[in-house]
C-alpha positions in Angstrom: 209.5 -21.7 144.8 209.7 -21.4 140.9 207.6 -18.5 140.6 210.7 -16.5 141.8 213.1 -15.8 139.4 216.7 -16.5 141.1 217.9 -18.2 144.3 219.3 -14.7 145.6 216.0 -12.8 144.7 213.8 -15.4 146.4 215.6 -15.0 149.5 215.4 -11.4 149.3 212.4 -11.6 149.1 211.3 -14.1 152.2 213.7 -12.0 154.2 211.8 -8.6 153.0 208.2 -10.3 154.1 209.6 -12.3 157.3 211.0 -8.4 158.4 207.6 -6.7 157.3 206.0 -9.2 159.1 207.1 -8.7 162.2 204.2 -7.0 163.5 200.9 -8.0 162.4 200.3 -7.2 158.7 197.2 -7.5 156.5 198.0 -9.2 153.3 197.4 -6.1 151.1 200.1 -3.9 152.7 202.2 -7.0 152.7 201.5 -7.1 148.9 201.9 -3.7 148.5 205.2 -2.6 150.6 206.8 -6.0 149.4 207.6 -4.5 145.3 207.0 -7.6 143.3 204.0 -9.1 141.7 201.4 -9.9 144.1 201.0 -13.4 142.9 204.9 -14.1 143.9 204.0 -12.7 147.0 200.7 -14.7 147.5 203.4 -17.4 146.9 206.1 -17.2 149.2 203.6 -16.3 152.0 202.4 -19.3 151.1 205.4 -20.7 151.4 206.3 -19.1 155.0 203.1 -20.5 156.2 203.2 -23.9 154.9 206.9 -24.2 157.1 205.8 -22.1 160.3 208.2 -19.1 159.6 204.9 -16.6 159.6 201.2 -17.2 161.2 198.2 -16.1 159.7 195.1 -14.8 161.4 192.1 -13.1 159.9 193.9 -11.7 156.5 196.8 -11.1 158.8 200.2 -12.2 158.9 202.8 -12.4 161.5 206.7 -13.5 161.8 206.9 -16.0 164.1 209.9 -17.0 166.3 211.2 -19.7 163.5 210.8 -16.8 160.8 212.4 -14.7 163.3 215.2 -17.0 163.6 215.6 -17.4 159.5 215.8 -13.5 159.4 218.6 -13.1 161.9 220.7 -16.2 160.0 220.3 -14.5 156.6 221.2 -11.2 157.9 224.1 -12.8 159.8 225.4 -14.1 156.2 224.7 -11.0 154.5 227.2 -9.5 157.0 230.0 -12.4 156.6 229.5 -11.3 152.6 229.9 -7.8 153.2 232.2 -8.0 155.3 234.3 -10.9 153.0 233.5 -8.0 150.1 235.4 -5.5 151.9 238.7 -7.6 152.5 238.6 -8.3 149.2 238.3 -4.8 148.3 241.4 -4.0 150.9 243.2 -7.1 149.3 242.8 -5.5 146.0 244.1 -2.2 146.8 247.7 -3.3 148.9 248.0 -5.6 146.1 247.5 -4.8 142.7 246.6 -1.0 143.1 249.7 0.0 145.2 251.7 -2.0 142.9 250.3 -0.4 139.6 250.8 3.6 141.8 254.5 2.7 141.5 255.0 1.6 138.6 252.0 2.8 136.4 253.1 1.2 132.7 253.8 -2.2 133.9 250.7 -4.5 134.9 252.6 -7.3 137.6 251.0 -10.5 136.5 252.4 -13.8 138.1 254.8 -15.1 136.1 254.3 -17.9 133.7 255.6 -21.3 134.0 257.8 -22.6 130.9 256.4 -25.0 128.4 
């Protein structure tokens, strides 16, 4: 898939068309409602096709159950990430934040070891 730019984008973007998908879609409102160059969508429907995550029909496209699957993986990770985000967010704050409330001139930086 090298007409997409990054790894993240590109799977952005196949989760954003397997979800459009999901009912029955003509290619031009795929195109449209997707937000990115129709050719990079041409592409990765292409691409869905080509490995049975969507089904095409007269100019229209459809998520099937192996798309379906994909989708619920990828949203299943983006929850572990959000989720990892936020307890390093909370991590953050008891650690360093509370730390620099107290004592607002001194930065607490694990000491150094001697040469």
């Amino acid at each position: 898939m090298s007409k997409c730019n990054e790894t993240g984008e590109r799977i952005q973007v196949i989760a954003n068309i397997l979800n459009y998908c999901l009912l029955y879609r003509e290619r031009t409102s795929v195109i449209e409602n997707i937000g990115i160059d129709p050719e990079q969508v041409n592409y990765c429907l292409g691409y869905l096709f080509r490995r049975g995550f969507i089904q095409i029909g007269v100019l229209i496209y459809k998520t099937r159950e192996k798309g379906r699957s994909l989708l619920e993986m990828y949203y299943n990770i983006m929850q572990e990430c959000l989720q990892y985000h936020k307890n390093m967010v909370k991590e953050i704050r008891e650690n360093y934040v509370s730390s620099f409330e107290q004592e607002p001139n001194i930065l607490k930086l694990p000491a150094l070891e001697a040469f």
